[in-house]
C-alpha positions in Angstrom: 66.5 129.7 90.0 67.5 133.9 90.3 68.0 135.0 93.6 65.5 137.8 94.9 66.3 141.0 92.7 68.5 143.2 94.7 69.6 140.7 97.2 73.2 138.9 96.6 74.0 135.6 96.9 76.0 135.2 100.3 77.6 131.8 99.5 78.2 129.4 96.7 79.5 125.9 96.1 82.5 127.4 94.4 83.4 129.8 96.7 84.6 127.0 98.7 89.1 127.5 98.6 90.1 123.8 98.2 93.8 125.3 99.1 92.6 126.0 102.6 91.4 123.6 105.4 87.6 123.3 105.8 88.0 125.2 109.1 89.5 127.8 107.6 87.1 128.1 105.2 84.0 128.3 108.3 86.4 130.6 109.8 86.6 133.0 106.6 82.9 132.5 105.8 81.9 133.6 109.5 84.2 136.7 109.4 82.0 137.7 105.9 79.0 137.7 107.2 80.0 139.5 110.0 81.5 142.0 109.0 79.1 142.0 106.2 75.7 141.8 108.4 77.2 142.6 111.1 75.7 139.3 112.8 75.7 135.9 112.2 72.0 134.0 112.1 71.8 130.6 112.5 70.6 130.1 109.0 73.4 131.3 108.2 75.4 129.0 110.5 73.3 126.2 108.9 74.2 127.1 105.4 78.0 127.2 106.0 77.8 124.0 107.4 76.0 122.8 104.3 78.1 124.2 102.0 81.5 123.6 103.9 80.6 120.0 105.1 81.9 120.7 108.7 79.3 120.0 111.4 76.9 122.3 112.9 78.6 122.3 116.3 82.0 122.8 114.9 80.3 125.5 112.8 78.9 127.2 116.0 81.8 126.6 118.3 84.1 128.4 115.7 81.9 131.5 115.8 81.9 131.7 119.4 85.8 131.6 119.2 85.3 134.7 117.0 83.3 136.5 118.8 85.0 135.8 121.7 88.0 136.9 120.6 86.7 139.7 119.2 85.3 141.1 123.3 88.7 140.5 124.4 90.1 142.4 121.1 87.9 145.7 122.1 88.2 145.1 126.3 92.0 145.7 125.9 92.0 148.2 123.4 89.7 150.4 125.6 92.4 149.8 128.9 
């Protein structure tokens, strides 16, 4: 089955790098929708899961990390 004409596909089964660790991989996959969407749903959330094999919470947690991160990242750049 075609995806919907002029959307993309936003993951694949062989996207997945073997060479990294599957937390790397959620880590990565979060950071592209991110910066792609500019948010992170929790379909999508759900679908990396799916497609990476980590849990749900682990999936979650991670993104919380990153978004955490990132607040601290912009609080000290504007001190």
């Amino acid at each position: 089955m075609r995806p919907p004409r002029g959307k993309e596909v936003l993951l694949s089964v062989s996207d997945v790098d073997d060479s990294r660790s599957p937390e790397q991989n959620v880590r990565q996959r979060l950071l592209d929708v991110f910066q792609r969407e500019g948010k992170v749903t929790e379909r999508d959330l759900l679908r990396i899961s799916a497609m990476t094999g980590v849990d749900y919470f682990t999936v979650s947690k991670t993104l919380e990390e990153i978004l955490l991160h990132g607040a601290e990242g912009q609080s000290s750049q504007e001190e």
